[in-house]
N, C-alpha and C positions, 0 to 999 in steps of 0.2 A: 336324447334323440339318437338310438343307432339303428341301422339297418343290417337285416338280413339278408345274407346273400347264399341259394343254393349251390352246394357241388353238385357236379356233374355226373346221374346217377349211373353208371353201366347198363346194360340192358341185360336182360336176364329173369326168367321166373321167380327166383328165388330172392328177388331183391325188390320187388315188387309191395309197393301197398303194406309195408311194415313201417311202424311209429318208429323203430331204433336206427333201420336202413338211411330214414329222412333227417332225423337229429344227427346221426353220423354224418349224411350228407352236406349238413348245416353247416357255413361257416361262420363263426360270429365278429364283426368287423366293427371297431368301435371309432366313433365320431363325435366329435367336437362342434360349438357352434362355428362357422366359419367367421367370423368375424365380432373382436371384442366390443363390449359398448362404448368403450373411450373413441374408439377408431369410426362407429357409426356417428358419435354424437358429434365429431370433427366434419364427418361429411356431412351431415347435417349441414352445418355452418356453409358450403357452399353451394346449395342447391338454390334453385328459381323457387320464390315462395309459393307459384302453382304447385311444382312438385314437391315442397315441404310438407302442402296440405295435403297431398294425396299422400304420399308415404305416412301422415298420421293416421290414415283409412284400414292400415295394414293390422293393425294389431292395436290394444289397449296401450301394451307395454311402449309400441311406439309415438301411440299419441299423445302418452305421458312424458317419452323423451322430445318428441315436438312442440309439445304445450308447456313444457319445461320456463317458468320466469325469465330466469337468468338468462337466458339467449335472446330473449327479447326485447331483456334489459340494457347487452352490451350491444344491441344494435341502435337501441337510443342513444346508450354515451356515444360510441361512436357520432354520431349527429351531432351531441352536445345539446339533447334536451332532456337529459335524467339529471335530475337533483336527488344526488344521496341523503343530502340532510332534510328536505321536504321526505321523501321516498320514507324516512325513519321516523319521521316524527310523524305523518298519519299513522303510519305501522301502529306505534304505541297509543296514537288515539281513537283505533278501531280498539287495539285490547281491551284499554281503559273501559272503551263503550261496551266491548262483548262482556266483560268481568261484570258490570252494575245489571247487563239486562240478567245474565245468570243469577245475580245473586239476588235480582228483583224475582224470577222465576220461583226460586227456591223458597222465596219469601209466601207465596201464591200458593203452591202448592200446602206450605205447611199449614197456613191459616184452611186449606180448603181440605186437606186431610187430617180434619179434628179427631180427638178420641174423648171417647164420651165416659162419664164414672157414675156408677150404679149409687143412688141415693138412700139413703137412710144406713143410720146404722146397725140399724135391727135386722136389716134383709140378711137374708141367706138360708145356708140348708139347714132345717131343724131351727131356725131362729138363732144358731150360733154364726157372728157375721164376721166381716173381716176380707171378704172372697170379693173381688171387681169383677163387675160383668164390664168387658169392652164393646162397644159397636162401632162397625164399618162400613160406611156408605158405599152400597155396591154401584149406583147410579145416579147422576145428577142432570136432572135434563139440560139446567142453564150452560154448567159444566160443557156436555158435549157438543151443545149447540156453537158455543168457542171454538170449540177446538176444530169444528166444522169449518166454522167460517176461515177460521186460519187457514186450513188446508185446500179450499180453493181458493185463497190470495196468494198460497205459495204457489200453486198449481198455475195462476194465472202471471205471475212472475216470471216464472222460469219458463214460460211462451214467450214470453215478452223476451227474455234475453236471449234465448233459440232464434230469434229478430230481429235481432239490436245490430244495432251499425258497427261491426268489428273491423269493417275494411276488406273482410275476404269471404262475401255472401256473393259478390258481384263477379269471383274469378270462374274460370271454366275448369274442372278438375282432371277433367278428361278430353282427349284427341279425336277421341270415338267420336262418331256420328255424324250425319250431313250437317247440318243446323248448329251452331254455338248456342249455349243458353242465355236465354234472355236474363240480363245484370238485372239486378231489383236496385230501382230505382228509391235513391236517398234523398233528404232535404239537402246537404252538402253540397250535390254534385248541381242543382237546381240552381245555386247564386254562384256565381264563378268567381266573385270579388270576396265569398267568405274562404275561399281556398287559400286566398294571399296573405290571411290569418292565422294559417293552418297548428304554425308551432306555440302561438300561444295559448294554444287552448289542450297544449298536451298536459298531461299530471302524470307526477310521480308517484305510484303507488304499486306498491311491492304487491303481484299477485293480476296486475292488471298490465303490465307491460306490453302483453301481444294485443290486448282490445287496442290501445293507445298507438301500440306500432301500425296494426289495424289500419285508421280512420287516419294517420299521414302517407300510408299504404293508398288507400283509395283513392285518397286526394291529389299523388304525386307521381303514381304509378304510369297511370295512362299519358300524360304529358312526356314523362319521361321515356317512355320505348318509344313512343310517335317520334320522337324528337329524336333519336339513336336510329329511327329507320328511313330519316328523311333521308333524301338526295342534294337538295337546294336549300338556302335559306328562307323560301319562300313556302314550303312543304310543312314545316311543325305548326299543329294544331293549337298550339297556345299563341301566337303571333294573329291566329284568326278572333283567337275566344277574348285574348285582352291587347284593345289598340291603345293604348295610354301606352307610352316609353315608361311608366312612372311602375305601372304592374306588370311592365312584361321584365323590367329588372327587376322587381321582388320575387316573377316565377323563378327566373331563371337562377338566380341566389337560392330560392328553396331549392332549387334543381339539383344545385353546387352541393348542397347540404345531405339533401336526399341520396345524392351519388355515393357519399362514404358508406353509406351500409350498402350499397351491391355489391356482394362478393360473388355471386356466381359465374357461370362460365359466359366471356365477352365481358368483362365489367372495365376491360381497359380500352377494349376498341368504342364503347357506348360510351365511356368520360372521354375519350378525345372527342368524339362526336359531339357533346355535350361544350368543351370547352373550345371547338370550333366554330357555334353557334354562337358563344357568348361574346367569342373574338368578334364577329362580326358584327354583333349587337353594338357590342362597346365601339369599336371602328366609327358606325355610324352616329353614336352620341357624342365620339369623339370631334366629327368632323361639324356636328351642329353646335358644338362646346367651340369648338376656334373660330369658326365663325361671328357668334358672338365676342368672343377675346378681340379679336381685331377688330369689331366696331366698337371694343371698349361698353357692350352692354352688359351691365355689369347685375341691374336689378330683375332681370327678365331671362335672358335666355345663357347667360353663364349662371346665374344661378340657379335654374330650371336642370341644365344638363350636370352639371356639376350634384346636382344631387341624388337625378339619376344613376351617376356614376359610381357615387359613392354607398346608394342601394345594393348595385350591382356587384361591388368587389371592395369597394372602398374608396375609389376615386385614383386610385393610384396614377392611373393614366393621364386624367384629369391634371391632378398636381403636377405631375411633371411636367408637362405641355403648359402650364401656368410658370412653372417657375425658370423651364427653360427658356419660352420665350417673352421672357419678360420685358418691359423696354425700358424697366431701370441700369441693365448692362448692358445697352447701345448707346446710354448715356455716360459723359464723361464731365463729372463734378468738378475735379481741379488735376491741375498738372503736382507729380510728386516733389520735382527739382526745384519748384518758388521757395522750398522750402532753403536750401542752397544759394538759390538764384537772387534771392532777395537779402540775405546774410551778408554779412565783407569775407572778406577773404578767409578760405579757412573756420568761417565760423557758421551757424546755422541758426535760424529762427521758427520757429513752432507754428508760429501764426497761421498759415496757409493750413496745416493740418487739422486743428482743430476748426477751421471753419470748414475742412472738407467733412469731419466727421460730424459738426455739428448738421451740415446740410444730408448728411445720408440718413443722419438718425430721425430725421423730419420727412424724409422719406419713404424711409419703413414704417414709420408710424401710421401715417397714410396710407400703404399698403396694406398694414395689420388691421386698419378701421375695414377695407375692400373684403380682405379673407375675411370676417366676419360676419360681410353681408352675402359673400358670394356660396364658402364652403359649408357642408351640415357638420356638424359636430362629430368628433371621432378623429380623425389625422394632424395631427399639429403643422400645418402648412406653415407657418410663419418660423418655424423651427427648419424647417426644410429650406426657406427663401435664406435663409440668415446662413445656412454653410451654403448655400454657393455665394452668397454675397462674401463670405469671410474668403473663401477659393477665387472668386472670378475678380475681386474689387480690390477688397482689405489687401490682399497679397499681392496682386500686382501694384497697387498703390506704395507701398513697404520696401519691399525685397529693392527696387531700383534704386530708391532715397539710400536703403541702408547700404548698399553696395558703394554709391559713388562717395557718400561721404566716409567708407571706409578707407578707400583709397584716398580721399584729399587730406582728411584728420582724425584723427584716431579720436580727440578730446568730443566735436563733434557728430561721430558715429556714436559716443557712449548717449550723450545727451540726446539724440535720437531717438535712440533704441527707447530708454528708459523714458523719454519724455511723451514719445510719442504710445508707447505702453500704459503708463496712468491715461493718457489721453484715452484712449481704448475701451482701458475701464471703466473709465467715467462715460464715454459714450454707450456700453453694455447698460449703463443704470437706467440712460433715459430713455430704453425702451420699452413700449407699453404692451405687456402681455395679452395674446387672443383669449377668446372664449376657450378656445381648444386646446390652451398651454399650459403644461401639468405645474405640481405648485414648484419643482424645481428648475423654475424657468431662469431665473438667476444665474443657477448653477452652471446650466446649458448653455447661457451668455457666456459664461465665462468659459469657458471649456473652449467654445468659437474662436473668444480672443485667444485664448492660449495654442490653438492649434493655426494659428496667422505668425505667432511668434516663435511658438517651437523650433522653427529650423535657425532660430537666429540666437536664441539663449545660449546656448555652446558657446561659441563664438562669442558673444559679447560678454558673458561672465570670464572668461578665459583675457580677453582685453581689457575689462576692466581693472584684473590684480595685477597685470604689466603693467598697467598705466598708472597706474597709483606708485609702483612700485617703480617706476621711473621716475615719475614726481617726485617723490620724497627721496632718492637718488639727489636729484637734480638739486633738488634742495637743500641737503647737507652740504654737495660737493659749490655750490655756488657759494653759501657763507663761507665754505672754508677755505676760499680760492681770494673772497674780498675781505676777507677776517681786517681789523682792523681796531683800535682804541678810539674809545669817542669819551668825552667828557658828560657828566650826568646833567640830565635833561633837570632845567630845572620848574622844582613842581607847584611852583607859584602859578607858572603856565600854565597848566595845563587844569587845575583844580582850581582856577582863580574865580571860575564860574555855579561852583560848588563848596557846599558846606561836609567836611568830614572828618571823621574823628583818626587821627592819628596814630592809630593801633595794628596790633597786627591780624586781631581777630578780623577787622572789619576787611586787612586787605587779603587774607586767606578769603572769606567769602567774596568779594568782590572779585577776585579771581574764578573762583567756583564758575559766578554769575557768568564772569566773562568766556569763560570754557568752550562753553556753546554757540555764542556767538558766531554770525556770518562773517568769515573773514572780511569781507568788505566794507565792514563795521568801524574796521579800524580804520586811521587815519595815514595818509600815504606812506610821512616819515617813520611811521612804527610798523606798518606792512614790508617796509624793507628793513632787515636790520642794522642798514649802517647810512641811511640817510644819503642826502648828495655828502659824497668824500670829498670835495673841493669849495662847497658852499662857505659863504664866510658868516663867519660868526656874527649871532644878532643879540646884539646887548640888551641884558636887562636894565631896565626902566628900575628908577628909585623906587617908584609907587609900587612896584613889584618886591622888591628890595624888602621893602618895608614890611609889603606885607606877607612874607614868606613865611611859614607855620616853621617852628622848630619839629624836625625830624626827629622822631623817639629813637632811642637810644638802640633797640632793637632791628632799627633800619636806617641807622644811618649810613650815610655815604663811606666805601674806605677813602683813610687821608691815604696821602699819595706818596709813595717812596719816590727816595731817589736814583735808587736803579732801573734799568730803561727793560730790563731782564722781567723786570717782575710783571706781572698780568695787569693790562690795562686796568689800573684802581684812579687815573689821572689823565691829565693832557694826552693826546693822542703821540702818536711818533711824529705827525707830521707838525706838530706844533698848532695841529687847528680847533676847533670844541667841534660839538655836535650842534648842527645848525636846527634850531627850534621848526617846526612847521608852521606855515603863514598864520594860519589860525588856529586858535585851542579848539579842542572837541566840543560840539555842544552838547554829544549827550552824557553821561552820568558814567555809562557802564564805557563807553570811550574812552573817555576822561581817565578813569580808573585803569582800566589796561594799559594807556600810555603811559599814565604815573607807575604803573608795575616795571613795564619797559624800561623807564627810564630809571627808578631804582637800581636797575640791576647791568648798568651800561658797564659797571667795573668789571662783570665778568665775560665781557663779549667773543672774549679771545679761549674758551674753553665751552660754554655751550651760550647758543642763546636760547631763552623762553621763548620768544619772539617764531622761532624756528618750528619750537617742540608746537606752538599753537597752529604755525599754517601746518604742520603737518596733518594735525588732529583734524582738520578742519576738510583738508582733503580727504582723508579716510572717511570723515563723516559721511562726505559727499558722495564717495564711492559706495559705501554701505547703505547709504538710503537709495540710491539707485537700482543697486543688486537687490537691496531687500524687496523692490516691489514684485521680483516674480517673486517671493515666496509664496504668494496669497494662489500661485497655479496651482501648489499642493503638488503630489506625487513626486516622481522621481526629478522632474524638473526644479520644483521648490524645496526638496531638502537640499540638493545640487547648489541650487540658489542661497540657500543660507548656511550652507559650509563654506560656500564664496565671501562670506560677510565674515565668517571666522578669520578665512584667511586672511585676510585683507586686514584684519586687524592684529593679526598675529604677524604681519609684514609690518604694521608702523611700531610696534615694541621692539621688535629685533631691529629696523633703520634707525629707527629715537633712541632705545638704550646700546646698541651695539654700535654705530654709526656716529652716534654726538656726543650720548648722555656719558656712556663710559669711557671714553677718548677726553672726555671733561676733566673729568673725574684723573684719570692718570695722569695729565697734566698738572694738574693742582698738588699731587701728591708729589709728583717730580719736582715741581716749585717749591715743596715741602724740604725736599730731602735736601736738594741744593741751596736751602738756606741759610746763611751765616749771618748773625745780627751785627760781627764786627767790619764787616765791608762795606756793611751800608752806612754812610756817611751822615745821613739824619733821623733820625728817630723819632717816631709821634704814635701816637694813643694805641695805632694799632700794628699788628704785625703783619705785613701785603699778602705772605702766604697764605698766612693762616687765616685772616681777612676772607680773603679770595676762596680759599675750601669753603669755611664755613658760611660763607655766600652759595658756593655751590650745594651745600647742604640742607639750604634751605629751598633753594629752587630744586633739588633736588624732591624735597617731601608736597610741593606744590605740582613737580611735574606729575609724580605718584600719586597726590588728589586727582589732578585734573585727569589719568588715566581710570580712576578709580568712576569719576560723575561720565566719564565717555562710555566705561563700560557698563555702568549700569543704567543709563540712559540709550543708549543704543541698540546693544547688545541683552542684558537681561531684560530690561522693563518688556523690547517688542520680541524675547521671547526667541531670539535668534541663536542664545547661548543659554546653556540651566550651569547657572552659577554652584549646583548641590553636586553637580556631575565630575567628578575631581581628573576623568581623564577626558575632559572637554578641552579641545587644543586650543579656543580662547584662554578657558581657566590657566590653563598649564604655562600657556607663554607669559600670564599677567603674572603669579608667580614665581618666576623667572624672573621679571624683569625688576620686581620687586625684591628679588635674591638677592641682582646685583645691585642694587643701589644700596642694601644692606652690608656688603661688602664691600664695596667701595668704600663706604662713610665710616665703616669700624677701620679698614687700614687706613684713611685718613686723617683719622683722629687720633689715632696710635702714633703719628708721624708728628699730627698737629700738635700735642702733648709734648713731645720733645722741642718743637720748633718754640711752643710757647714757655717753657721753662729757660729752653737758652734765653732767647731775648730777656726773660725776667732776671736773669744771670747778670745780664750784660747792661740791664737799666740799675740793676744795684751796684755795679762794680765801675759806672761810668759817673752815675748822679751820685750816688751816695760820699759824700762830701767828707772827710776825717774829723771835721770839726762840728757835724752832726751829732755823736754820741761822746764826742771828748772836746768841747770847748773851749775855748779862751778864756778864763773868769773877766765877767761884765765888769766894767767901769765902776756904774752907778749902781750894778748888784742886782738889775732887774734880767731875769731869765724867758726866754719865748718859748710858750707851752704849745704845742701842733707837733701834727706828724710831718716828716722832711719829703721833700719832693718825691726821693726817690721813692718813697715807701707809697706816697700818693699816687703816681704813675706807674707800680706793679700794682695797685690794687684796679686802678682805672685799663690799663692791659687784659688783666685777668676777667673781670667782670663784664670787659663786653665781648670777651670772645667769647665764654660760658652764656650770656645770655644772647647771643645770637642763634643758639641752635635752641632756646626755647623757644616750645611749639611747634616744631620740624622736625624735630627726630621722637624718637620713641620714648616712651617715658624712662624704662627700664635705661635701656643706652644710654641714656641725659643723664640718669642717677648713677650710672658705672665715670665717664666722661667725666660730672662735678668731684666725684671723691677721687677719683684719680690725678686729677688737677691739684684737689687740696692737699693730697700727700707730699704729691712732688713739690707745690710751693713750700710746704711747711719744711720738706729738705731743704731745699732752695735759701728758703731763711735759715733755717740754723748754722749751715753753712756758711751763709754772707757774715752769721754774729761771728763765728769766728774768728771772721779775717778782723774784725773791728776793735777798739780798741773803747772802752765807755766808763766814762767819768759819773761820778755822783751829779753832776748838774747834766748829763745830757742822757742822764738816765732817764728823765724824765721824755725827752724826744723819742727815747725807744721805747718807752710804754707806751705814749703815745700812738708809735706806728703798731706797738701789737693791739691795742685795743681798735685801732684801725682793721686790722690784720680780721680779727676776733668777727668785729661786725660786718666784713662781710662775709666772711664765711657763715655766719648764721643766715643770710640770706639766700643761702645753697639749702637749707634745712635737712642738714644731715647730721645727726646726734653724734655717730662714733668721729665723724671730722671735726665737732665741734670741741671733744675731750683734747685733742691735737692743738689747739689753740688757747683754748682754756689750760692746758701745761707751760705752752710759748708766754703766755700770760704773767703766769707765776715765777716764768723764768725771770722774766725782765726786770723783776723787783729787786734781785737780787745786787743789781747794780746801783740801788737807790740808798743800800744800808750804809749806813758810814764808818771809815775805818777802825772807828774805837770803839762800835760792834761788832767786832770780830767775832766776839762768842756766840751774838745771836747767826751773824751768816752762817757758823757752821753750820747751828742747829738748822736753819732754812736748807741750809745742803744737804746737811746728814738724813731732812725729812722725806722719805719716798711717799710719803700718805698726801702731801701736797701734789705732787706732779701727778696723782693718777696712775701711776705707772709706767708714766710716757717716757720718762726721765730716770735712768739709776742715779744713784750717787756719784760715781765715777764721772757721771754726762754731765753735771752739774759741776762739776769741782772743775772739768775740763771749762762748761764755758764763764766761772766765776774768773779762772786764771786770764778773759782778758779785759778786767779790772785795770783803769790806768794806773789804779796804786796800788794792784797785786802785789809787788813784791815788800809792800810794807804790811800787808795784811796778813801777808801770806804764814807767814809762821806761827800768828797767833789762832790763824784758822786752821792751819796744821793741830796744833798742840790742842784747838777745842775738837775737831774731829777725830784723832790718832791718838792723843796725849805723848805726843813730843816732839822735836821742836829742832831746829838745826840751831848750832853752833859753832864760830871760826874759830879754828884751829890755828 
């Protein structure tokens, strides 16, 4: 498109009426269209849709850009009545349809345009054949007569849709003229109650968008500017056309709806307009909505407007005015302090809560029956009542209980918090979900409770690991303030009532069992560890006497020194025993804890079990507490269950830092300072060494019982991942496990020396001169056994070694046993030196080696057993008699007898302390050396 523009021609003859004069003249001026079609097809998008349809009047090209789909497609999203996936799936099932009619077409035509073949084979030019004559039907009358009739069905068609209801037959296109044109009236507009139907009878189909925009166009158009041009609420035309509350909130909703596609000029002053008609709609269903609420009609006119309401917008207004003024928060269920009020001092009772909660939850329930009959489907009201109930009820109910009982008891504010929390939960369970509450309704309970608690979790997980951690304070420092010897309880009593096997296996599990146990379980005098300190002793009864089970050998009591030094293994200091409890336990696992108790009275003075148990016991109670928030999830319950780490990682560091290894130095100090010659009497065992390996045992029992706490607690619910090696439970149980591994190797390193002295000092006291070198008998008859002394190091040795079976590691027991058997086997060959052994008492020292012998085979250890099997062979040598001198060489000189164990030199040393060495002696020189002394 450019235009010409003339210069300015001068005047003159000569420039007149010439073709080159006027081209010179010419200017040529080039233009562009003024406007791009991206930028028309924008404005497009804002125009009134009378003037949309009249600018498609203008031109082809623009009634192509006006008739354009897609514009009238996103005027439906907008609305939110295009279904893309419906829109797609006719799409491909017009193809589908258009593909078979065509390929039905194609089929038609070829049956109907046959070709025909010239018959015989003889035909042709001159009779030579071969040549097809074709024929083509020029004319078919049936043929055209179809095609006829097609052609006015299409003809009469496309009148019909030049017709058809689009929604914009009935607009006015132009301003012109006195008179508006008369709308062509539709069935539609004819029923005013099928307009309230309007969106569902829209369809998605790609190509047909503007007819569909069209026909909610006609139907919503004219309500809507009537309604934008009122003055009053008494003015819009829909308020006359439908008097039902019930369709004038379904116009006015399609109203709401319809209002997202006006984008033209005014579409913000017409939606206030629109949304200040609705205000006042709502207002007035509002105010026939509370009316009914406060006469409590529930089946009639609250449910009438209420679903008005909820046509209209949703109800929103509705709910609230339901939930604000409800008259379950003018009521007042229970007071928070009976909780308090009714407890003793300092102390607290649940009772009053739980029937607070149980009477709310019978409340709401009853409300949730109301919302079902009252509300239509769509808002979860009962979701809505339950956080102001958690805000307006649950919380002021809470926050005051938890406040004063923080100030009066801390032990009480815990058992609040937590008890009144299960309570909670358990009351979120029994509520019964509305018609209207999605399937995480559960969830949403919980989340209610958790946000009543929320501001108190801080705080009460932060109180809980002080309190614990003062507890178990409290607890070490109280034993260790009344420490004190008590005499062993005896277990007549206490299992008199029960049948059990005297082993250790069974009282390792019976301990296990008792692990878990509610402290309360036990019995007063074993709940404290030292009994009344002034109580007077209560004699046992014969009948008890009698029937007292022999204690195995692996738990028996320690005998009792006579130094006052040594660890309670006996009488107290004050000279009094441990006063029994009035009555035995009657139950089983009682019983058995007390019999553990009182096993282990001799070590009272370095840890008690007794101690390690209330601690466990507390911890438990603080970790089931804290663990109930874990089930809040999020940052409150990991919070919460690193709380339950802690808390356990406080009772290993108080139990092994605090008692267990403070035990433990003790005992080994008792170790170091022991000397077997001070002590004035002597018995089966050594108090020290006793005393450790007592602690070594409750040692490996405290390490079980940490071992069933943390997998019971801690793993099983999942609170710790035992595979997670820098899990700061993991980390401290290892730890603590370290030390007890350490302690018990330098204890037994010590214990080994303490037990070899004393074995020193039981051969060097008992062992008698006329044991291996006798008096020749009278009557010639000799006593064949082993000699006290040799009896009482074997009875020493054996039950300090089997005390640590089953308590320590297998590995440690087999270093410990052969460590033992070396040092005794020095031990003896040393003592044979100092001794002096006759052919008749030779036989007392075989004796005591095949003693020796058999139990060391009961250690089963092959390379210790070659060490005694040498001792063995030694001993015979005292048995040969002097006027064999030739063979004792030979028995000397032979290294293939002792194994090894023995050179020649070791032997010849211990033949020389033969009582009649020096008469043997030169003949056993002269069979070993070949020669021989002589006096000069």
């Amino acid at each position: 498109m450019s235009t010409f523009k003339r210069a300015p021609v001068p005047p003159g003859p000569a420039n007149r009426n010439t073709i080159l004069t006027t081209l010179k003249a010419t200017t040529l001026i080039d233009s562009k269209t003024v406007l791009p079609a991206e930028i028309i097809s924008t404005i497009l998008d804002y125009l009134p849709i009378p003037d949309l349809l009249s600018f498609a009047r203008t031109s082809k090209r623009m009634l192509e850009m006006v008739y354009e789909d897609s514009r009238w497609v996103q005027r439906l999203k907008v609305m939110g009545v295009w279904n893309e996936g419906e829109a797609r799936k006719r799409w491909e099932e017009m193809v589908r349809v258009k593909r078979e009619r065509m390929r039905a077409r194609h089929e038609e035509e070829g049956k109907r345009m046959g070709i025909g073949v010239a018959g015989g084979g003889q035909g042709g030019v001159n009779g030579t054949g071969g040549v097809r004559k074709t024929s083509t039907t020029l004319f078919d009358a049936g043929v055209e007569e179809e095609r006829q009739r097609r052609s006015v069905e299409v003809s009469k068609s496309a009148a019909a849709a030049r017709t058809s209801v689009d929604g914009f037959e009935t607009l006015s296109l132009s301003a012109g003229g006195n008179d508006p044109p008369t709308p062509i009236q539709r069935a539609p507009m004819l029923d005013p109650e099928a307009l309230l139907n309007i969106f569902s009878g829209v369809r998605s189909i790609r190509g047909s968008a503007r007819q569909e925009y069209g026909k909610i166009y006609a139907a919503l158009a004219p309500f809507y500017f009537d309604l934008a041009r009122s003055r009053s609420h008494v003015d819009p035309v829909i308020f006359r056309v439908y008097r039902d509350p019930e369709q004038q909130a379904q116009m006015l909703a399609h109203l709401t709806v319809f209002a997202r596609s006006d984008w033209a000029q005014g579409w913000r002053q017409r939606e206030e307009k629109l949304e200040t008609m609705i205000g006042i709609f709502e207002n007035a269903v509002l105010r026939e909505f509370e009316q009914g609420f406060e006469v409590w009609d529930v089946d009639v006119k609250m449910k009438r407007y209420a679903h008005v309401l909820g046509v209209l917008n949703g109800g929103h207004a509705g709910i609230e005015l339901f939930v604000q003024k409800h008259p379950l928060f003018n009521e007042r269920l229970s007071n928070s302090m009976e909780c308090i009020n009714q407890a003793s001092a300092d102390g607290i009772v649940l009772d009053p809560s739980q029937e607070f909660l149980v009477a709310l939850s019978k409340k709401l329930n009853e409300q949730g029956d109301i919302i079902n009959r009252v509300f239509p489907p769509g808002e979860d009201v009962f979701q809505i009542l339950l956080d102001k109930v958690a805000e307006d009820i649950l919380m002021e109910y809470v926050t005051p209980l938890f406040d004063e009982a923080h100030e009066r008891n801390i032990s009480s504010y815990l058992k609040a918090v937590s008890g009144i929390f299960e309570q909670s939960i358990r009351f979120g369970l029994t509520l019964k979900p509305t018609k209207n509450s999605k399937e995480d309704f559960a969830e949403k309970v919980k989340a209610v409770v958790a946000r009543v608690f929320e501001p108190h979790v801080d705080l009460y997980l932060q109180e809980e690991l002080d309190y614990f951690k003062r507890i178990a304070e409290t607890e070490v420092d109280t034993w260790e303030k009344k420490l004190s010897e008590q005499e062993a309880t005896k277990e007549s009593f206490f299992m008199g009532n029960f049948n059990r096997q005297a082993d250790k296996k069974d009282f390792l599990s019976s301990f296990k069992k008792v692990v878990m146990m509610p402290v309360n379980v036990l019995p007063s005098a074993i709940s404290s560890p030292f009994g009344v300190p002034f109580a007077a002793p209560k004699p046992v009864s014969a009948q008890n006497r009698m029937s007292m089970p022999a204690p195995s050998p692996g738990l028996a009591p320690s005998p009792t020194p006579s130094r006052p030094q040594t660890p309670g293994l006996g009488p107290s200091l004050n000279g009094r025993t441990t006063p029994l409890p009035s009555e035995a336990p009657t139950d089983e696992l009682a019983a058995k804890a007390a019999l553990m108790a009182s096993r282990l009275e001799g070590i009272r003075s370095l840890f008690s079990i007794e101690v390690a148990l209330d601690l466990t016991h507390s911890a438990k109670a603080s970790i089931e507490r804290a663990a109930l928030f874990v089930r809040l999830g999020g940052q409150t319950g990991e919070e919460a269950r690193e709380q339950c780490e802690a808390i356990f990682v406080q009772l290993l560091q108080i139990l092994g830092t605090r008692h267990v290894k403070v035990g433990f130095d003790k005992a080994v100090d008792h170790l170091s300072n022991y000397n077997p010659r001070e002590v004035s009497e002597h018995q089966q065992g050594v108090a020290p060494l006793v005393t450790f390996l007592e602690l070594v045992n409750v040692g490996d029992l405290i390490s079980q019982m940490i071992d069933v706490f943390y997998e019971q607690q801690l793993a099983a619910t999942k609170l710790a991942d035992r595979n997670d090696f820098l899990d700061p439970a993991v980390k401290a149980k290892k730890k603590f496990e370290q030390m007890l591994d350490e302690r018990v190797a330098a204890g037994l390193n010590k214990g080994i020396d303490v037990l070899m002295d004393e074995v020193e000092y039981v051969c060097a006291t008992l062992q008698l001169p006329t044991d291996y070198n006798p008096a020749p008998a009278a009557n010639g008859n000799i006593e064949i056994g082993p000699t006290k002394a040799a009896q009482q190091v074997v009875a020493i040795v054996e039950s300090h070694t089997k005390m640590l079976t089953g308590s320590t590691d297998k590995n440690m027991l087999d270093v410990f046993n052969q460590e033992v058997g070396l040092r005794l086997f020095a031990a003896l060959c040393k003592h044979l030196k100092r001794q002096r052994v006759s052919t008749d008492g030779a036989l007392a020292l075989i004796s005591d080696m095949n003693l020796f012998f058999v139990y060391i085979r009961t250690l089963k250890n092959n390379d210790l057993l070659e060490y005694f099997k040498a001792l063995r062979e030694l001993s015979q040598i005292y048995l040969i008699e002097a006027k064999h001198a030739k063979e004792m060489a030979e028995v000397i000189a032979d290294g293939d007898r002792f194994r090894g164990i023995f050179r020649a030199e070791e032997v010849y040393e211990f033949a020389e302390r033969r009582a009649d060495w020096y008469t043997v002696k030169r003949d056993v020189e002269r069979a070993m050396y070949g020669i021989g002394c002589g006096v000069m």
